[in-house]
N, C-alpha and C positions, 0 to 999 in steps of 0.2 A: 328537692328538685335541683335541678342543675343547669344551667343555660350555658351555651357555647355561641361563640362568637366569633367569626372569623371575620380578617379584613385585608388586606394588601394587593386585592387581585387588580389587575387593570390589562390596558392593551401595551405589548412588547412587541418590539420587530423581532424575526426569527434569529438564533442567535447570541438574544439577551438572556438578563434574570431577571427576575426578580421573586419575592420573601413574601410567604406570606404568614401571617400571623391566628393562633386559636387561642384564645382565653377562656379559662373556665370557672363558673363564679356559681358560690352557694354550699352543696354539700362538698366535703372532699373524699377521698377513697386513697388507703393505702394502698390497695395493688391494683393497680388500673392499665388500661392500655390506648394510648391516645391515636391514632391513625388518621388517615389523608386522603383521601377516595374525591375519585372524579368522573362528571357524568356527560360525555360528550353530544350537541345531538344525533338525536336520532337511534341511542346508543345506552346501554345499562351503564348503570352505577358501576364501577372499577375501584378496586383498593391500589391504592398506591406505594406506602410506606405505613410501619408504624412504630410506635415505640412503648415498652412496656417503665411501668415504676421501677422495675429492677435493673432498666440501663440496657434491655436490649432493642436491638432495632432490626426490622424486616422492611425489604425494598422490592416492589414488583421489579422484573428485567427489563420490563418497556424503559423504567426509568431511571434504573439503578446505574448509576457514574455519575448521571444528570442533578437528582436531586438527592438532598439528607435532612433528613427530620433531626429538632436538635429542639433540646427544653430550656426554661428559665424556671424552676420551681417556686424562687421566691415569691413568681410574678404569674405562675397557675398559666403559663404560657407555653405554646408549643408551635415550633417556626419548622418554615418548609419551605429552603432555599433551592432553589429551581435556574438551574444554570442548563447552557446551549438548550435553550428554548425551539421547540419546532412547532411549524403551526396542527400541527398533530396534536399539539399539548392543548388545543385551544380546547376549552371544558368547563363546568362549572366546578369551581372546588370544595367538597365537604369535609369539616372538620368532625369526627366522632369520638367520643370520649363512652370506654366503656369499661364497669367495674369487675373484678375477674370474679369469678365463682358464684356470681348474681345473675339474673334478666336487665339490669340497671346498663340499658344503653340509648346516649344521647348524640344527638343531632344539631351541627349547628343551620344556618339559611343558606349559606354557600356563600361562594365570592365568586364573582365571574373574573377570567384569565381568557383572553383573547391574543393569540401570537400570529401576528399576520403584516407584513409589511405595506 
């Protein structure tokens, strides 16, 4: 099994950043692909960004210039720096980790991002 954990959400005035952080603990997977989905109310789950083991990365356009997904492997961690903040961004944010050529995909609880002055 695999648990995901995400944490750094909070309230930002429009504008700002901030980082948020996904750790992933227990089995590990050579070819995986880590990604960043957000669920605004009233409103479906959205992908955001993601990143694959082989080092590449995919940005939806709502948010591509804004944010970049970026890893620490040592530390089984994958960050999602979120720069000119709009309150549009406001969402909960899911971290998912999923293993390629399997069904093996996880969820972490979210993190709440609130951007509102």
């Amino acid at each position: 099994q695999v648990q995901v954990v995400e944490s750094g959400g909070g309230l930002v005035q429009p504008g700002g950043s901030l980082r948020l952080s996904c750790t992933a603990s227990g089995r590990t997977f050579s070819s995986y692909v880590m990604g960043w989905y957000r669920q605004a109310p009233g409103k479906q789950r959205e992908w955001a960004t993601s990143l694959t083991s082989f080092g590449n990365t995919n940005t939806a356009d709502s948010v591509k210039g804004r944010f970049t997904i970026s890893r620490d492997n040592a530390k089984n961690t994958v960050y999602l720096q979120m720069n000119s903040l709009k309150p549009e961004d406001t969402a909960v944010y899911y971290c998912n980790v999923r293993q390629l050529g399997t069904s093996n995909n996880y969820w972490g609880q979210g993190t709440q991002v609130t951007v509102s002055s």
